[in-house]
C-alpha positions, 0 to 999 in steps of 0.5 A: 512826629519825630521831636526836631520834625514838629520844632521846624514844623512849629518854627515854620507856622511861626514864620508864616505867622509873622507875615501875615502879622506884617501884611495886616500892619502894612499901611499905607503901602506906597513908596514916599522917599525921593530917589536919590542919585550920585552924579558918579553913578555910585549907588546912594542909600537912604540910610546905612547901618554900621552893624548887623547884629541884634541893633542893626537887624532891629533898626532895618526892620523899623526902617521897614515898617517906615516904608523905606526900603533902601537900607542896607546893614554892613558888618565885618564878621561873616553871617552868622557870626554877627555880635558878640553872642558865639563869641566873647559873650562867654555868660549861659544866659542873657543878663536881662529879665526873661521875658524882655522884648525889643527887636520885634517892634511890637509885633507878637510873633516876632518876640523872643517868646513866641521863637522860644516856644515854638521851637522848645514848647511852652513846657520849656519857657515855663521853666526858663528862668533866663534865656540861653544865650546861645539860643538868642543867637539863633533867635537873631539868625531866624528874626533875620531870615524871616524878615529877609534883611539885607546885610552885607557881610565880611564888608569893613566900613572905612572912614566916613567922609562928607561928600559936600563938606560945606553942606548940611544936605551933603551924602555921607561917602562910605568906603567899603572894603572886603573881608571874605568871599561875599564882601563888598569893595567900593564905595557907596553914598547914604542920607541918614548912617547909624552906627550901631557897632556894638558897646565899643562902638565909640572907640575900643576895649581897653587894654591897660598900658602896665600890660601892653608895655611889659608882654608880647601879645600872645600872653594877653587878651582882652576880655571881649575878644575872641580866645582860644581857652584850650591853648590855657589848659594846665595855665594860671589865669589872671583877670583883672576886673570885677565885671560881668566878663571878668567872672565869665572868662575866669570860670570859662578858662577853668572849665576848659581845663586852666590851672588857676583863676585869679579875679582881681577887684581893683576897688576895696571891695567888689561892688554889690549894688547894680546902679544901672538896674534902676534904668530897666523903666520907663520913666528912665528909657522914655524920658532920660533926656528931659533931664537938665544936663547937670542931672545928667551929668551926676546920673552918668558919674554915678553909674561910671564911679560906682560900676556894675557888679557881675551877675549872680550867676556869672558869679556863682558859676565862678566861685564853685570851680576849683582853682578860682580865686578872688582878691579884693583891693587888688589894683596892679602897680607893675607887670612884668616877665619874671619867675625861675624860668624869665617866662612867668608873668610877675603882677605886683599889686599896690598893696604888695602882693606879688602872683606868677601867672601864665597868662591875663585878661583884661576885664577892663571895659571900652574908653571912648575916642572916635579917632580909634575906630576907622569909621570916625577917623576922619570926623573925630575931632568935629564931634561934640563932646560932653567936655565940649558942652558941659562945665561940671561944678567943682569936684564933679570933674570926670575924664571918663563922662566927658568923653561921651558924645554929646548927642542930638535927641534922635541919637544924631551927632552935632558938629564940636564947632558951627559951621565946621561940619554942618552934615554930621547930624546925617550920623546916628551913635546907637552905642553905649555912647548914649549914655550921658546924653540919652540914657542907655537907650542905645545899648541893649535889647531892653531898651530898644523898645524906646530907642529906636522909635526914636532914632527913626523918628528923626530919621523920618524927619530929615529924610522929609526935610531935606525934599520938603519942596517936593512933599509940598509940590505934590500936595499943591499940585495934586490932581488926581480926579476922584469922583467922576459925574455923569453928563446931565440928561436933556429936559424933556 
């Protein structure tokens, strides 16, 4: 049999295997959610999902296993270009453990092993040592295939609005705007919507304003959008930033033929301990928010103030292409267009150093502000903060820390002031955004297996609550005759 025939012909006993899986875990089957309806005839979901890729296609097929059906998922980008996986997530492998789980629920078949081996054989998988990333987007493209999501795609989600402000039961108003040829325009209603709009989610990748002020935008970008590396062949390459992206721009833009890469490390020496590794464990991933809020203050400024050094093999893959160069205690102090020709980009170091460049990246990470994002526009400054719900000690200040979410248990938001915005426990943050108040269970594959259980528990929850006297009723006035008694025969 011809090598891609049996890779689709094991791909597709695969599938079926999953349905049988499903089908045998599919108890009890009867609909329990109370229908909703908008006095205008707008259709109202049950629950809305901002994001379609690895979190949100996760979180509609826990809804699933929930029984509740009316769900659907939006995301900007067209299918297939969902997440960051074919486009700035420029590392060969996925930086977690080989044999990770989370989007499969549990369910063995849909595990990224079980896809991996049927199409590659077991052979393959007992010589990986990390997964391709590549390959994890196509695993993601068949998972939702196969478990028949519905997403809208090419569909922008507008500012989020209540549609009774007043009330803690009220619809969330979704604005809906298209992107391409099979978006959606409207708007629509939901019960229960979970932001789950990737690690920037929360705000926006920053670009420093010492770059945004002194060049025109063609001469910059930040790491984790999409570049075109052919238009950098013959060019040197500054990267400011130590991270995992910062490494992997540098050696993507050297092996499309850059002149020169240059990775400058803002602290004194690159960081060599990974302070986000000791999370990879249940202890952390179940029980992260049964910590105090002090202890989870100190946890969230150690992870932000001793940061996350690349991965061995982003780095390694770096430093083995010629032209690549690392400095160290290299913070900027200026940037500016100079050189021979007024075209080059002078960067000034504040130790003094001066380089010519063609062109920056910045590896400069995200900063949280809800106002930045069109989703939250309108809701930003009725969300609780850190800053809104914490006094660190004395010496303990962190701008970065305060201005996460200061989130529910089940990832919900809570109103910066009561009364001001009763329905925002309506909305979910399932973003890095959960860092300080619940771990970083919102924020990667691995931590899936502990996060969503937990976000659709409360989703559950409410979604009872909020119709809790028709769950009653129907209990109460349940009459249903079960045993049917045959008429006594006459005596003799």
């Amino acid at each position: 049999m011809p090598e891609d025939l049996q890779e689709t012909t094991q791909l597709n006993k695969l599938s079926k295997q999953v349905l049988v899986d499903l089908d045998l875990l599919d108890h009890p089957k009867k609909p329990w959610l109370v229908k909703r309806h908008h006095h205008s005839g707008t259709p109202v979901f049950d629950v809305l999902i901002i994001g379609a890729g690895q979190s949100g296609l996760a979180l509609s097929f826990a809804l699933r296993r929930e029984n509740i059906n009316n769900v659907i998922a939006i995301d900007s980008k067209p299918k297939g270009k969902e997440g960051p996986w074919n486009s700035y997530a420029r590392m060969h492998h996925l930086r977690t453990a080989l044999n990770l789980t989370g989007p499969d629920l549990g369910i063995p078949s849909l595990t990224p092993r079980a896809w991996f081996t049927a199409k590659y054989g077991s052979k393959a998988w007992d010589e990986l040592e990390r997964f391709p990333t590549l390959d994890w987007h196509q695993y993601l493209t068949w998972y939702r295939d196969v478990l028949n999501i519905p997403v809208w795609n090419e569909t922008e989600v507008g500012p989020l609005e209540a549609d009774e402000p007043s009330s803690s039961s009220s619809l969330i108003k979704v604005p809906l705007k298209s992107t391409g040829v099979t978006g959606k325009d409207g708007i629509v209603f939901a019960r229960e919507v979970i932001l789950a709009n990737g690690l920037e989610g929360c705000g926006e990748w920053h670009v420093p304003e010492l770059i945004k002020n002194a060049l025109p935008e063609e001469r910059y970008s930040q790491a984790n959008r999409e570049i075109d590396f052919h238009l950098l062949e013959g060019k040197r390459i500054a990267v400011l930033g130590a991270n995992a992206g910062a490494f992997d721009n540098a050696a993507t833009a050297l092996e499309a033929g850059a002149k020169e890469a240059h990775v400058f490390v803002r602290r004194r020496e690159i960081a060599k301990i990974n302070a986000h590794k000791p999370f990879d464990d249940i202890a952390y991933l179940k029980h992260f928010s049964d910590f105090s809020d002090l202890e989870r203050w100190r946890i969230a400024v150690h992870i932000l103030q001793t940061h996350q050094p690349p991965p061995q093999e982003s780095f390694d893959r770096a430093h083995t292409l010629e032209g690549f160069r690392m400095h160290e205690d290299a913070a900027w102090k200026n940037v500016s267009l100079s050189g021979d020709s007024g075209n080059e980009i002078l960067i000034e170091t504040c130790g003094g150093n001066k380089h010519l460049v063609d062109f920056i990246i910045a590896a400069t990470g995200h900063i949280n502000d809800f106002s930045l994002r069109t989703e939250t526009s309108l809701l930003s400054d009725k969300i609780a903060l850190w800053e809104d719900r914490f006094v660190p000690p004395a010496g303990e200040e962190s701008v970065s820390a305060s201005s996460y979410p200061y989130l529910g248990k089940n990832f919900e938001f809570i109103e910066k002031n009561l009364g001001d915005a009763p329905y925002l426990h309506h909305i979910h943050c399932f973003t890095i955004g959960t860092l300080i108040s619940l771990g970083m269970t919102g924020s990667s594959v691995t931590t899936m297996r502990y996060g969503i259980p937990r976000v659709i528990e409360g989703i559950t929850r409410q979604l009872f609550l909020d119709d809790k006297g028709h769950y009653l009723r129907a209990i109460m006035e349940h009459d249903e005759i079960d045993l049917i008694v045959p008429p006594d025969e006459p005596n003799e």
